[in-house]
Structure formats: structure tokens, C-alpha cells
MARMI-721554 format. One line per field, with one value per atom (N, C-alpha, C): residue number from 1; residue in one letter; chain; y, x, z. Coordinates in pm, whole numbers, plus 50000, padded with zeros to 5 digits. Each point is the difference from the previous one (the first is absolute). Example, Ala and Ser with C-alpha at 12.3 -4.5 7.8 and 13.67 -1.06 7.14 Angstrom:
n = 1,1,1,2,2,2;
res = A,A,A,S,S,S;
chain = A,A,A,A,A,A;
yy = 49431,50119,50120,50105,50119,50109;
xx = 51319,49911,50090,49965,50082,49923;
zz = 50780,50000,50000,49928,50006,50073;
This chain:
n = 1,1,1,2,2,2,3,3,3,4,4,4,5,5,5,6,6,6,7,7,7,8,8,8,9,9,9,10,10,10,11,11,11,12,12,12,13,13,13,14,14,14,15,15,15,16,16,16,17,17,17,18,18,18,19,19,19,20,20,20,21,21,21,22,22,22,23,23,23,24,24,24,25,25,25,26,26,26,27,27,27,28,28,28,29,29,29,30,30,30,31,31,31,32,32,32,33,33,33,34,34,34,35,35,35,36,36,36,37,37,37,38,38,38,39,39,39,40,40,40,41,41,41,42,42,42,43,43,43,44,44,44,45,45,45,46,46,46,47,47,47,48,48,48,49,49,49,50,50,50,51,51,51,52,52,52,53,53,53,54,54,54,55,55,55,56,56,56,57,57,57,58,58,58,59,59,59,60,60,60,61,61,61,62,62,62,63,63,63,64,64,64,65,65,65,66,66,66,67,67,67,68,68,68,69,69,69,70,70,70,71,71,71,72,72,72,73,73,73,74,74,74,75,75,75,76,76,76,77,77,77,78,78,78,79,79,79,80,80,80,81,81,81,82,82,82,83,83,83,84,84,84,85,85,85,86,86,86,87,87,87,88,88,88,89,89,89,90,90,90,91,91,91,92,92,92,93,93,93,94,94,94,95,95,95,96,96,96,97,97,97,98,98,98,99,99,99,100,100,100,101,101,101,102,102,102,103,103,103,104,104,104,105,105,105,106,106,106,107,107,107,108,108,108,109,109,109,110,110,110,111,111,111,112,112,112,113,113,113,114,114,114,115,115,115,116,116,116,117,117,117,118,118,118;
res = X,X,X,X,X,X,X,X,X,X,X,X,X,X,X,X,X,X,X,X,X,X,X,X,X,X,X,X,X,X,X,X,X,X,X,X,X,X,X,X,X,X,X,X,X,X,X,X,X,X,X,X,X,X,X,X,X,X,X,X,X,X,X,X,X,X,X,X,X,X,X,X,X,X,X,X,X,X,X,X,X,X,X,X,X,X,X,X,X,X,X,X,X,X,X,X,X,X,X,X,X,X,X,X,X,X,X,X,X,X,X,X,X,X,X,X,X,X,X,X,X,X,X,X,X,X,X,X,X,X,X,X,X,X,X,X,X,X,X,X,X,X,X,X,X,X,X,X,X,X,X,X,X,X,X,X,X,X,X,X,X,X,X,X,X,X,X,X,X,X,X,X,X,X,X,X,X,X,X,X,X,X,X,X,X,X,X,X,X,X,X,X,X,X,X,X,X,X,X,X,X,X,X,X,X,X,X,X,X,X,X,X,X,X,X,X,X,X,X,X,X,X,X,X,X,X,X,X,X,X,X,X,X,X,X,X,X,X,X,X,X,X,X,X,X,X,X,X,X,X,X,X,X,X,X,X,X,X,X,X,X,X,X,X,X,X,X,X,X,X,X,X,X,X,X,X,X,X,X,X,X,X,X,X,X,X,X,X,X,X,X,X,X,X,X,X,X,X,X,X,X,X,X,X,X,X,X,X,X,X,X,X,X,X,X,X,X,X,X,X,X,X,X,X,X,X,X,X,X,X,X,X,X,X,X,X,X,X,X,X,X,X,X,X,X,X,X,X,X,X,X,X,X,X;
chain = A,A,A,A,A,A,A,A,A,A,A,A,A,A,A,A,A,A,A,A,A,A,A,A,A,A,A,A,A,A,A,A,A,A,A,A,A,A,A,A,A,A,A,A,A,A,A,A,A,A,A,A,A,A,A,A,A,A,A,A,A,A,A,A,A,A,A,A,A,A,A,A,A,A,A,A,A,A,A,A,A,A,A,A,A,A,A,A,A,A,A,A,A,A,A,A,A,A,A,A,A,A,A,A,A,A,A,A,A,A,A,A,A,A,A,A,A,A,A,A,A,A,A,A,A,A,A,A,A,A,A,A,A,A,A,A,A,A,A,A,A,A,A,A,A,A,A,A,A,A,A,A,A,A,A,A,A,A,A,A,A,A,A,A,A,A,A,A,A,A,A,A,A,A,A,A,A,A,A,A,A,A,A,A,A,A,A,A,A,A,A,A,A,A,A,A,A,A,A,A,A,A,A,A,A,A,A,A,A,A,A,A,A,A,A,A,A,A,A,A,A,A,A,A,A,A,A,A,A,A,A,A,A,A,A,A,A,A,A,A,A,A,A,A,A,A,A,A,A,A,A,A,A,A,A,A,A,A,A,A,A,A,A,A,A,A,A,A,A,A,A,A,A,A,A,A,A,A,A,A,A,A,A,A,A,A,A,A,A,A,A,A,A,A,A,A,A,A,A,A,A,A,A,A,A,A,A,A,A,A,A,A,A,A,A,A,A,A,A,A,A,A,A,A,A,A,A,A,A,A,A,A,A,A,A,A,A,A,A,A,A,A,A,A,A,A,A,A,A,A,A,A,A,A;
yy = 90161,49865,49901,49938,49838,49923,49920,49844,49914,49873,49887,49884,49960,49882,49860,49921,49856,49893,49861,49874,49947,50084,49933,49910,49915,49884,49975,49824,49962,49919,49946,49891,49999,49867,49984,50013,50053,50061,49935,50078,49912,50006,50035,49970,50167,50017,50076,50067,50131,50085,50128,50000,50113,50099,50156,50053,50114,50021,50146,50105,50105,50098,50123,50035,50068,50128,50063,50237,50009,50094,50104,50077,50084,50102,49960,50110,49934,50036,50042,50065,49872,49885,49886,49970,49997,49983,50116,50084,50138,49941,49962,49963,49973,50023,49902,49941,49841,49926,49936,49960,49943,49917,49890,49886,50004,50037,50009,49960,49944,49911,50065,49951,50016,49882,49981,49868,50075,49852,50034,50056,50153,50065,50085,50017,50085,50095,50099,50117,49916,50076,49974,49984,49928,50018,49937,50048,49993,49851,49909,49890,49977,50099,49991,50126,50029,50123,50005,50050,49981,50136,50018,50161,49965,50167,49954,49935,49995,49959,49818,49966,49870,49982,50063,49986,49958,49946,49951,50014,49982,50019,49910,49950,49882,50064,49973,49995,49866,50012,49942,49827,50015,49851,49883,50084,49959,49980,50023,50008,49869,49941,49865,49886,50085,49924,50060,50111,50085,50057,49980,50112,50093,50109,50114,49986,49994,50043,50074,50036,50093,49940,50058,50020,50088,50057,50159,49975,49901,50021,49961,49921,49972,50070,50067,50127,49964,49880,49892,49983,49961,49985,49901,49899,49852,49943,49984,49922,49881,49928,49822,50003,49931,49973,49835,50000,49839,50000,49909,49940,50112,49989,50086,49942,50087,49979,50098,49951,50022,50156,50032,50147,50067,49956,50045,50033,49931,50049,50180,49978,50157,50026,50111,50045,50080,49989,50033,50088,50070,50130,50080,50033,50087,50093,50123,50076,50118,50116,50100,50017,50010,50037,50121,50149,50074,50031,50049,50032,49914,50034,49893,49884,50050,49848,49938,50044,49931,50012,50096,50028,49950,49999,49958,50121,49988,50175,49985,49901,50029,49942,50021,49944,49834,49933,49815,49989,49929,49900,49870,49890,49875,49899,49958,49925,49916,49831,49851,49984,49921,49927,49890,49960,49915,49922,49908,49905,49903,50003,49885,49894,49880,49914,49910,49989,49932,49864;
xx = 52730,49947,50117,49982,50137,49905,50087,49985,50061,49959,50052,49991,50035,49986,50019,49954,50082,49884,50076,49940,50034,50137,50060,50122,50040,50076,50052,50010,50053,49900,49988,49878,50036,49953,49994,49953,50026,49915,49864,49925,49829,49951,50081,49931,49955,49963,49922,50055,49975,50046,49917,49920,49973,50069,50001,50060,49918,50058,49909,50097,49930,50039,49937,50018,49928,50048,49899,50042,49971,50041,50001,49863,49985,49880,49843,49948,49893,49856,50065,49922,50037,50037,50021,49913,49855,49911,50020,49999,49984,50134,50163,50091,49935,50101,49987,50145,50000,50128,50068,50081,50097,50117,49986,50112,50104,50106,50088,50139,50108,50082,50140,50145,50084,50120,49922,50116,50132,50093,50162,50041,50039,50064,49960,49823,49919,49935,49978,49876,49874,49908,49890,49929,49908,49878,49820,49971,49847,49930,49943,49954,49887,49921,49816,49992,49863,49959,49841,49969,49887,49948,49873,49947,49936,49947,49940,49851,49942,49865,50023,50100,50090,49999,49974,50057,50180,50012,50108,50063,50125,50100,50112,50050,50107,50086,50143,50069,49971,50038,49935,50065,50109,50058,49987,49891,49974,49847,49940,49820,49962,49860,50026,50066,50140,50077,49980,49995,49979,49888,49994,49847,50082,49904,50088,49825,50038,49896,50023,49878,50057,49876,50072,49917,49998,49916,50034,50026,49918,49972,50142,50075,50147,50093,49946,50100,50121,49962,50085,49964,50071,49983,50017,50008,50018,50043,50064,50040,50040,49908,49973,50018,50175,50076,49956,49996,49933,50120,50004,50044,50123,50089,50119,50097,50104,50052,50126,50128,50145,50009,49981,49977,49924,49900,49956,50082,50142,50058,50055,49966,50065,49938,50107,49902,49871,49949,49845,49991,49876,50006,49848,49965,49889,49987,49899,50004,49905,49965,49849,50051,49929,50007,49866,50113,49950,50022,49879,49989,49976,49989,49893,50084,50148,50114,50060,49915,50007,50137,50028,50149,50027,50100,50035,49980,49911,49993,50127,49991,50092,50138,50077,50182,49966,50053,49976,50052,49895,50006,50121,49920,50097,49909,50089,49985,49983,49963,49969,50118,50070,50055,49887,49973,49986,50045,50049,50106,49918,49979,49961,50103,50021,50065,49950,50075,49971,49977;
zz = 26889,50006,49995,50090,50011,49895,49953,49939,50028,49972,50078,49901,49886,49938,50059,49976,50033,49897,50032,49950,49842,50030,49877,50012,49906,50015,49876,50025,49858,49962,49915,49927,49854,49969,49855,49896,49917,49844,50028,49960,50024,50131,50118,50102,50081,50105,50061,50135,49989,50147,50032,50065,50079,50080,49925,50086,50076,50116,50080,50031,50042,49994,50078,50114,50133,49994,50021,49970,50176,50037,50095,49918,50117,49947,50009,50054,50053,49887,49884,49907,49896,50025,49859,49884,50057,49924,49871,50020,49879,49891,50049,49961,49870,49883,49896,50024,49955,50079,49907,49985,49858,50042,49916,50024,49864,50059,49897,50063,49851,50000,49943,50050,49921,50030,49816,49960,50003,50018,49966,49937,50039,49917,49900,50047,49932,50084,49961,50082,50031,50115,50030,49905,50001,49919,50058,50005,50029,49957,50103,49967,50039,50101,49991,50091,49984,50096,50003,50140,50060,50003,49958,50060,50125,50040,50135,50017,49875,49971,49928,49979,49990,49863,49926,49809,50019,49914,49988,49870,49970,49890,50017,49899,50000,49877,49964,49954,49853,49930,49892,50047,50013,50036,50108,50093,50126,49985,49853,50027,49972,50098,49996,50078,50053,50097,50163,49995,50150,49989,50136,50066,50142,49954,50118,50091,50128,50085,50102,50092,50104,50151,50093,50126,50074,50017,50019,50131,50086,50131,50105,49861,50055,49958,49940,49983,49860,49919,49937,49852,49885,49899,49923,49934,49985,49870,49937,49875,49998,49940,49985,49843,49999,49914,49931,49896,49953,49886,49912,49889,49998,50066,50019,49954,49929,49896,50034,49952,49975,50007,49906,50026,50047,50137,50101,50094,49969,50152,49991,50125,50059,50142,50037,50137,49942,50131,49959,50120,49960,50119,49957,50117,50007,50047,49940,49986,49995,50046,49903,49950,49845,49877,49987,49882,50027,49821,49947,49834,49918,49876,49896,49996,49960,50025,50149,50093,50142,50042,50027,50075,50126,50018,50130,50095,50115,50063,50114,50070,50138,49973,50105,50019,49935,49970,50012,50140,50046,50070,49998,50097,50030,49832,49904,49915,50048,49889,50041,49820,50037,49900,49925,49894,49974,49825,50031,49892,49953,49906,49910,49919,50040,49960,49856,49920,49833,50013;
């Protein structure tokens, strides 16, 4: 499966970014799909995930601020970033996630930077 992130930028503490994220594969729907991040100079870490029936899971620091969605029919996955904050930045990247702690299943993909300014 390819990935394809984008729709990230810069913006200011408090403000808002949507990002997407498009799979290869013509089996997407079944996917369970995962948006995950790595700040400067830190390992990945997991910031929402979608099953294929659309339950969802967030990272404790992001609940409240993000919603993970999906479209199956576009083959695409969606994170609408709100009240974003300093240590939100990092590249961001998507992903199937595979096991109870949502692993990363395939190669990474093309990341989206996104920077939050103070």
C-alpha cells in the first residue's frame, strides 16, 4: 500500500489544519488507518486511528482537539487539526495500523510537515 500525506503547513498556536492522506489498494475500506507524528528529534508516535467499522482512538493529548475520519470511497483518511499547539509540530504521516497498540503496518509513506508557531 502507497501513502500520500499532505495539507500541512505553518499556522499559529490556536489555529486549524486539515490533513489527508490517500492509500493505494482497492481493499481500503477493511484498512484500519492511523495518523501518526514525529516531533524533532523524537520517535514516531501514534496520534489517532480509525477501524474499519469507524471507532476511533486518539492519543491522550490530541482528545478534544482532533478528529480522525475516513472515506472509503476515496480511498483517503482525514485529520482536522483544531486548537493546535507548539508541541504539535512534527511530520505527520499515515498509515494501517495493525494490533491493540496500532502499529505502523506498511514502509512510511510521503509525510506533511506541520509547525506550530507560539
Amino acid at each position: 500500500v502507497q501513502l500520500q500525506a499532505s495539507g500541512g503547513g505553518l499556522v499559529q498556536a490556536g489555529g486549524s489544519l486539515r490533513l489527508s492522506c490517500e492509500a493505494s489498494g482497492s481493499t481500503f475500506s477493511s484498512y484500519v488507518m492511523g495518523w501518526y507524528r514525529r516531533p524533532p528529534g523524537k520517535q514516531w508516535e501514534l496520534v489517532a486511528a480509525i477501524n474499519s467499522d469507524g471507532s476511533t482512538k486518539y492519543e491522550d493529548s490530541v482528545k478534544g482537539r482532533f478528529t480522525i475520519s475516513r472515506d472509503n470511497a476515496k480511498n483517503t483518511v482525514y485529520l482536522q487539526m483544531s486548537s493546535l499547539k507548539p508541541e504539535d509540530t512534527a511530520v505527520y504521516y499515515c498509515n494501517r495500523a495493525y494490533g491493540t497498540y496500532y502499529y505502523p503496518y506498511d514502509r512510511w509513506g510521503q509525510g506533511t510537515q506541520v509547525t506550530v508557531s507560539s
